[in-house]
C-alpha positions in Angstrom: 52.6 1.6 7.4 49.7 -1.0 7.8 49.8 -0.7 11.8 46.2 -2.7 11.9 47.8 -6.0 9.8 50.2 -7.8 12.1 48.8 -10.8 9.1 48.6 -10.7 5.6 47.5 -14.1 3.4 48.2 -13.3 -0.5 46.2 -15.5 -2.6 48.0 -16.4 -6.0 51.7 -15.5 -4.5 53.5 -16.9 -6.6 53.2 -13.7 -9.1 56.0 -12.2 -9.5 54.9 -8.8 -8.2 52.7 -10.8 -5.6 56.1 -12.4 -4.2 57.9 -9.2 -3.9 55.3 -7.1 -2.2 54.7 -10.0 0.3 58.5 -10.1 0.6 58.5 -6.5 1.2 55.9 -6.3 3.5 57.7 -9.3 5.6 60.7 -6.7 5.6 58.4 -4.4 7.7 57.3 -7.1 9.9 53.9 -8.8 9.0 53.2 -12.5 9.1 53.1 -13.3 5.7 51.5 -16.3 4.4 50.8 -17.3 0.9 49.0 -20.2 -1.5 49.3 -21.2 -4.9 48.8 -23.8 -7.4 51.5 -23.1 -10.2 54.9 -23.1 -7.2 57.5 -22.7 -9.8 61.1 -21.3 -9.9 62.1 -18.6 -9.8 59.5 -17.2 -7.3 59.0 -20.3 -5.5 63.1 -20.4 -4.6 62.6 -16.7 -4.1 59.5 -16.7 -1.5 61.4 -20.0 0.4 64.6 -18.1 0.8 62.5 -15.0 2.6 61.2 -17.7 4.9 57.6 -17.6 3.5 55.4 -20.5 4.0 53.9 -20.8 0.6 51.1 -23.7 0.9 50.8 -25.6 -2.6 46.6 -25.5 -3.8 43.8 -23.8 -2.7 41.7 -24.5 0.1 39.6 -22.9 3.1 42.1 -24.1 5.4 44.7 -21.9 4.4 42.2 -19.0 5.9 42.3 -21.2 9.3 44.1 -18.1 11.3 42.3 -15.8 10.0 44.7 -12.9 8.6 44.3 -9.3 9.2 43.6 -9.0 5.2 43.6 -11.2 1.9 45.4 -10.0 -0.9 43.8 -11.7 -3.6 46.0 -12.0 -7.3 44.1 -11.0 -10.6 44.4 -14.4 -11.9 42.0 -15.4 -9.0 38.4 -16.1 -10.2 35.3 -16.7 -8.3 34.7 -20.6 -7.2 38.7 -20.4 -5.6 37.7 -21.9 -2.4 39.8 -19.7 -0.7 38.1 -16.4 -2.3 34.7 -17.9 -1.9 35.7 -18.5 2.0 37.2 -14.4 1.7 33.7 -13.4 0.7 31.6 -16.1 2.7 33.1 -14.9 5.9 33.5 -11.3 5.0 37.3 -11.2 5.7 39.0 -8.1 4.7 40.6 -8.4 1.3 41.9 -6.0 -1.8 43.7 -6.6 -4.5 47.6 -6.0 -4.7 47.3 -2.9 -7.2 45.0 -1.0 -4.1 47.6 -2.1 -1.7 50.3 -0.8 -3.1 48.4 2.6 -3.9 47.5 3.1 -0.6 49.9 1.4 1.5 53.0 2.3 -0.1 52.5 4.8 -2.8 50.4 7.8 -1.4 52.4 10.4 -1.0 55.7 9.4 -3.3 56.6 10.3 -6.5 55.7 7.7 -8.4 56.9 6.7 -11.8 54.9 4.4 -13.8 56.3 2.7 -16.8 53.8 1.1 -19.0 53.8 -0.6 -22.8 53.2 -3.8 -24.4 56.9 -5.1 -24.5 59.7 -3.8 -22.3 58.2 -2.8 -19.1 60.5 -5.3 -16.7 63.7 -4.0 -18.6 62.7 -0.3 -19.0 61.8 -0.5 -14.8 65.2 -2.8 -13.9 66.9 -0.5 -15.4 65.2 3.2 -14.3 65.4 1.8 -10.7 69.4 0.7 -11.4 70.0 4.7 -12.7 68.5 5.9 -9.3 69.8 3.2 -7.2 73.3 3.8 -8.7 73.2 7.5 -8.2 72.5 7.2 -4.8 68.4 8.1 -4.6 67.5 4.9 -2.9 64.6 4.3 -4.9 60.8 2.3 -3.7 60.4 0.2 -6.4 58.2 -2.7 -7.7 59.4 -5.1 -11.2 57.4 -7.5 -12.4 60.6 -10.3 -12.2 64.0 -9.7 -10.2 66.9 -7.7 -11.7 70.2 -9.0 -11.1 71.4 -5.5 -9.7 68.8 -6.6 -6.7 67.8 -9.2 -5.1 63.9 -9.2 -5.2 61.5 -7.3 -7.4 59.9 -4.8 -4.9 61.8 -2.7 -2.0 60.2 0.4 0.3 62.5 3.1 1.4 62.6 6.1 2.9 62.6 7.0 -0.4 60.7 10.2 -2.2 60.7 8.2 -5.7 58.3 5.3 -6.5 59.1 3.6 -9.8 57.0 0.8 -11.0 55.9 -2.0 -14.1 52.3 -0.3 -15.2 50.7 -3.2 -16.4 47.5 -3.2 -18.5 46.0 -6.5 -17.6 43.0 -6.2 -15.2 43.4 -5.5 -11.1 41.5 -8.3 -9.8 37.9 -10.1 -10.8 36.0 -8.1 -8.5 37.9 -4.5 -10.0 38.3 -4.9 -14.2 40.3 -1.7 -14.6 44.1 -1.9 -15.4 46.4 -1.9 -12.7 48.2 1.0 -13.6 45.5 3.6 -12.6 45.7 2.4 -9.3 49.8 4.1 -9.3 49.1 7.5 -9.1 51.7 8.3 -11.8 53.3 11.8 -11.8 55.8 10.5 -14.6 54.4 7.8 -16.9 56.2 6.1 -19.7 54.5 4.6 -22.3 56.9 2.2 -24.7 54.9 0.8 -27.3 51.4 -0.4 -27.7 50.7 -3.5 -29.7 47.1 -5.6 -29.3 47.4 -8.5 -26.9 45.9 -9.9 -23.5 42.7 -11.0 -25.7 41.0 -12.8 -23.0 40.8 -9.1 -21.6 40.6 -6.8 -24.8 38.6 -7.2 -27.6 40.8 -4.8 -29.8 44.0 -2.4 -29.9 40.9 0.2 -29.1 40.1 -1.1 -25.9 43.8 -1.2 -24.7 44.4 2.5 -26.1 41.7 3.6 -23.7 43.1 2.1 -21.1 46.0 3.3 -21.8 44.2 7.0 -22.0 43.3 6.7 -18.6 46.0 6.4 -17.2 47.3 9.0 -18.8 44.6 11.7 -18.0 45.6 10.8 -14.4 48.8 12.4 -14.5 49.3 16.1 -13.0 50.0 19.4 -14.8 53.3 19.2 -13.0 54.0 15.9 -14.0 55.1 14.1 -17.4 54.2 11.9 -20.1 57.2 10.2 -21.7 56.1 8.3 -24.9 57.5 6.4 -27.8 57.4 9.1 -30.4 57.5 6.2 -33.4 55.0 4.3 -32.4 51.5 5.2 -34.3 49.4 3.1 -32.1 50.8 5.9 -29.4 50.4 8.6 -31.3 46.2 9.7 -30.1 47.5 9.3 -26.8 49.8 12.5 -26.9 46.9 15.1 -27.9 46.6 16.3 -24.6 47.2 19.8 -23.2 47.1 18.9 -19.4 50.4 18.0 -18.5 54.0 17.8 -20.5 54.4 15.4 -22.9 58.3 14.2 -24.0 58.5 11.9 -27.5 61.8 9.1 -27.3 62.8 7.0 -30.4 64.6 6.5 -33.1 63.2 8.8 -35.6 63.5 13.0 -36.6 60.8 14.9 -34.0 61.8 13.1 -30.7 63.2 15.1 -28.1 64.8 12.6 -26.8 66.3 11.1 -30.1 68.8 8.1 -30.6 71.4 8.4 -33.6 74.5 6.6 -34.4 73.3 3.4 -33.5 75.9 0.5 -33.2 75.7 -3.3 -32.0 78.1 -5.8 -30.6 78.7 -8.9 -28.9 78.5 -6.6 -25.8 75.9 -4.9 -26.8 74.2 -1.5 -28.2 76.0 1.9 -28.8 74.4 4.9 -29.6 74.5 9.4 -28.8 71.4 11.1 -27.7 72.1 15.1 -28.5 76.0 14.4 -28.4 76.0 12.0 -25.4 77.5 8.7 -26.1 76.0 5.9 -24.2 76.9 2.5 -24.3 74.3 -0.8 -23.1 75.6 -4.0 -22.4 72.2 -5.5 -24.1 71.8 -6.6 -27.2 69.0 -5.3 -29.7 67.0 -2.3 -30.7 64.5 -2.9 -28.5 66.7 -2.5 -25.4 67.9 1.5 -27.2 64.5 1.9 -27.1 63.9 0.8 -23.7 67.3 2.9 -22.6 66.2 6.0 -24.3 62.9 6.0 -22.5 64.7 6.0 -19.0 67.6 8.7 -20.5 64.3 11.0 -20.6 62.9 10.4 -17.5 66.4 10.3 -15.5 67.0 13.5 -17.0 63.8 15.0 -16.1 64.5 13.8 -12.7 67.7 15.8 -12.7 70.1 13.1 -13.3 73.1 14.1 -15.7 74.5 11.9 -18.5 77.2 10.9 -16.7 75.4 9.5 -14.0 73.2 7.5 -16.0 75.4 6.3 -18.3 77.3 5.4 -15.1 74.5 3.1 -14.5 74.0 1.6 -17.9 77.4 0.3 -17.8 77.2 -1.9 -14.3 73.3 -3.0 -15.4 73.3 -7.0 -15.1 69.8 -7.5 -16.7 66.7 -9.6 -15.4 66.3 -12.9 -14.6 64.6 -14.2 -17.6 65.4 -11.8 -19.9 67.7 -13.9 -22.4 69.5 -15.3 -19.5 72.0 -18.1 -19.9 71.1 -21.0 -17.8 74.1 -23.5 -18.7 76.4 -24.3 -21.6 77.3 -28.1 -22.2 79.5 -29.3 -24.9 79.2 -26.1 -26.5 75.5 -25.5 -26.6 74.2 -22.8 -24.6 70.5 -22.8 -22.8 68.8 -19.4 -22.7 65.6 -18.2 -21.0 63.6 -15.5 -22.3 59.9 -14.5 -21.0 59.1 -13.5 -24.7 55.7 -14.7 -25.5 53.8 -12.1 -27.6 55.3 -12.8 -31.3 57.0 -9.2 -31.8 58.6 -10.2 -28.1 59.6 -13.6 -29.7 60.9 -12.0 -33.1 63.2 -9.0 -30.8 64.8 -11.6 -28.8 66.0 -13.6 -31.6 67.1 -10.6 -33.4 69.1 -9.7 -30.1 70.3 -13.3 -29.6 72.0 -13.2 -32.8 73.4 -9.6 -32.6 74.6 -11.0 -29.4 76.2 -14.9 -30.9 76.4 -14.2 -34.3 77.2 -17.1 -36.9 75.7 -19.5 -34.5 72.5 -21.0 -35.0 69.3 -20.4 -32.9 66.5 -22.9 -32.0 63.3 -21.3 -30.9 61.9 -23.8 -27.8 58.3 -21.8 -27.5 55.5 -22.9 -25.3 51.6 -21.2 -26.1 50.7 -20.4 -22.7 50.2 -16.8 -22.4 45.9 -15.8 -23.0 46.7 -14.7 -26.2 49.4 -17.0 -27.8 46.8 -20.1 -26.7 44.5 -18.4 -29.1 44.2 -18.3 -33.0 44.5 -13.8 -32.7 48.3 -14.8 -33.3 48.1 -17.8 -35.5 49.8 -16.0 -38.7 52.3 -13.6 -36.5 53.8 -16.4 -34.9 54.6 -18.0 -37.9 56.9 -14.7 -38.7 58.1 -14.2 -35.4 59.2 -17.8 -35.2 60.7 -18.0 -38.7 63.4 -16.3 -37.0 65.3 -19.2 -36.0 67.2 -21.8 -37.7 64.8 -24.6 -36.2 61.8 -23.9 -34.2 60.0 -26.3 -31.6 56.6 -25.6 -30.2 54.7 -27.6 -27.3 51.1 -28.7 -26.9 48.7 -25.6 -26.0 48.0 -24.8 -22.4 44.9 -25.1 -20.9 43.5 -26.2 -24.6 40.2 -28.0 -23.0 39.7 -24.0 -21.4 39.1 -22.5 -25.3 36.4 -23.0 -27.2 37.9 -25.3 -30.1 37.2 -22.2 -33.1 39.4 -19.5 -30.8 42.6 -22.0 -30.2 46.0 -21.6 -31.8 46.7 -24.3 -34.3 49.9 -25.7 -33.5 49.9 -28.3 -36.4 49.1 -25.5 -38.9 51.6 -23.7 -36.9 54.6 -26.4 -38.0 53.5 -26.8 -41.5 53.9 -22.7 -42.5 57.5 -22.2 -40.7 58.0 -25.4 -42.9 56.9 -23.9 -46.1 59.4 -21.0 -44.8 61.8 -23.6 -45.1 62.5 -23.5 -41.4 63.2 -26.8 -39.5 60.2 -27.3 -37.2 58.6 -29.9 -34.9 55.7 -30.1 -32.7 55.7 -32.2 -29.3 53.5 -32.3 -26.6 55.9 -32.0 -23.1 59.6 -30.7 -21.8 60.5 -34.4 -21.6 59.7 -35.4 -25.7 61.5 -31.9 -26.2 64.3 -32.1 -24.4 64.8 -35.7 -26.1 64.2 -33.8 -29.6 66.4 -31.0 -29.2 69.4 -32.4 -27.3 69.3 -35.8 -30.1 69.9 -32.7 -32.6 71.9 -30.2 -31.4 75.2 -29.1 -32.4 78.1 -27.7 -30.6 78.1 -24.2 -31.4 73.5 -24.1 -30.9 71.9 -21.8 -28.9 68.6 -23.2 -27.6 66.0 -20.3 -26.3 63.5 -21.3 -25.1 60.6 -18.8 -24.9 57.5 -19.3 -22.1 56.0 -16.7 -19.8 55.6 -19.8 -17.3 57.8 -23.6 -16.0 57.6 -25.2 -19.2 58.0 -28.2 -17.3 61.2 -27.6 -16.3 62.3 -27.8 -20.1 65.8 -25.8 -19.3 66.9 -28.2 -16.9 65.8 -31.2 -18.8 67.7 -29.9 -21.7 70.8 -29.0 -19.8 70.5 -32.4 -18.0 70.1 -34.2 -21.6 72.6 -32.3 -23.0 75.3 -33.6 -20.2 74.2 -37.7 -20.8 
């Protein structure tokens, strides 16, 4: 593998699939260096713990050894200086999608799980059911499951499972990543509009989606959410097998008898009792999705069920980062509002009788934009008391396509839900801890730092 790169530089490493690959390819022996301006937790603990040097900012001087090849990360745009020097002095670069195709899945069976919400979990938990079963999967997560300790691994391995995302490979290559994967199995959860600084409309992303899918093989499979309509074109296709999973009557793959605890979700699929210890329908939906393609793969019930009940979730997937006094901290990567409204529907499946603050941060593309403006107020209403913080990157939008926080506030008000807007972790953790109850859960929902806002609660909470 890669016997011509005794050096790889990965620009933008701190991305969670950017870490693990570079982490992986270390495993195999190439000098791995990386740069980034946003070196945050968990992947900046992660890459430090591999022994990669991860310089902070960009600059030509990073390129001063001149790797083998530059992997440059799709939220790299021209003027980077280190791109610009890439290009200037004709280095040899890709972006990580084309390595991964050619480097390390060519000639695998590759499964590609792809939807708006759910990916990380739906993947985690695929690669557990393998893992567990003894198949020693290659597998690449956009975050780190518990069950392992970094998001990407290469075996020996036949099997390939990986997150299909549908944001774009790289500024030079505006496709979607996932029809880089060579998918012989895809999965496709749900479909929902967002990445608007990308996609004009649910259109656009349905087409991407449709390629992807018309790359699949007549021996392969296309596993799809049967009750989702925005899925629904997607399946009028002759050339290879197409399975439907949900909830409702014409799914193959069908889940009935549906019950949630404290410990999570219950439910049969054609007479097989499963049990998940996650909380929310979401994750049934996520579970009956891998059920499908486990089986297809030739995995009993047993043996997945085997799996689902030693599954420890993902780092940042309603994790707990503390309790203090009686008021617990979670972390959730929710961001788009039906992601926000699911995980505080699960967090109070899962602590019921307690009550919820929802700690949100508008930092993803779309959430800093006004596309969401109404949704958010729904998804947020949720909780017993909602903060949100200042905008990222506001001075980046013109001033007619940014979310209104302010307006924001004043309709989960008119909801009659407690509400505040502050501009930083510090004024929130000062708000929140000043307020909070024993008995409180505090999520706090961000696809990025947020400042450091669990620690500066925890740490408030303590004093």
């Amino acid at each position: 593998m890669l016997p011509q790169f005794k050096s790889v530089h990965f620009i933008g490493i701190c991305g969670t699939a950017m870490a693990s690959v570079a982490a992986a390819l270390q495993d195999r022996g190439v000098r791995v260096t990386g740069s980034d301006q946003n070196v945050y937790p968990p992947m900046s603990t992660f890459l430090e713990s591999r022994g990669i040097e991860v310089r902070e900012g960009y600059c030509e001087e990073n390129l001063a050894d001149t790797p083998d090849l530059v992997v440059i990360g799709n939220a790299i745009s021209r003027g980077n200086p280190e791109a610009e020097a890439v290009l200037e002095r004709k280095l040899r670069y890709c972006a990580l999608p084309e390595l991964l195709k050619e480097a390390f899945i060519r000639g695998k069976r590759s499964i590609v799980l792809a939807g708006t919400h759910g990916k990380t979990t739906t993947t985690s938990l695929l690669t557990w059911v393998f893992d567990h079963n003894g198949l020693n999967p290659n597998y690449l997560i956009g975050g780190i499951p518990n069950n392992f300790s970094q998001g990407a691994r290469l075996t020996d391995s036949e099997w390939f499972i990986i997150e299909g995302d549908e944001y774009d490979t790289a500024f030079f290559d505006k496709r979607s990543k996932f029809v880089h994967y060579l998918p012989e199995v895809a999965v496709i959860n749900n479909l929902e509009f967002d990445h608007a600084d990308i996609f004009d409309d649910l259109v656009q992303i349905q087409t991407s989606f449709r390629r992807m899918v018309n790359l699949i093989p007549r021996n392969g499979l296309l596993v799809a959410n049967g009750d989702d309509p925005n899925v629904a074109d997607l399946l009028e296709i002759d050339h290879c097998p197409v399975q439907r999973f949900g909830l409702g009557a014409g799914n193959e793959v069908r889940g009935e008898a549906l019950k949630f605890s404290e410990k999570g979700a219950c439910f049969e699929v054609g007479g097989a009792v499963f049990t998940l210890p996650m909380a929310g329908e979401l994750n049934v939906r996520n579970a009956l999705a891998v059920i499908a393609v486990a089986r297809h793969c030739g995995l009993s019930a047993a043996q997945i069920q085997s799996a689902f009940e030693t599954f420890q979730g993902i780092k940042r997937r309603m994790e707990v980062r503390g309790e203090v006094s009686g008021v617990m901290v979670i972390d959730d990567f929710a961001h788009h509002p039906t992601a926000i409204a699911e995980t505080l529907r699960a967090v109070r499946v899962r602590f019921p009788g307690r009550r919820v603050w929802a700690v949100f941060e508008p930092r993803s593309n779309t959430t800093r934009r006004a596309v969401f403006q109404n949704d958010l107020v729904e998804a947020l209403s949720g909780a017993d008391a909602v903060v949100v913080a200042e905008v990222a990157r506001l001075d980046q939008l013109p001033e007619g396509d940014r979310l209104d926080p302010g307006a924001l506030i004043e309709a989960i008000q008119a909801n009659g839900t407690e509400s505040a807007y502050l501009p930083d972790a510090k004024s929130i953790a000062a708000h929140v801890t000043a307020a909070a109850k024993p008995g409180d859960i505090i999520c706090v929902l961000s696809n990025g730092g947020f400042g450091g806002v669990h620690e500066k609660l925890l740490a408030g909470l303590k004093a």
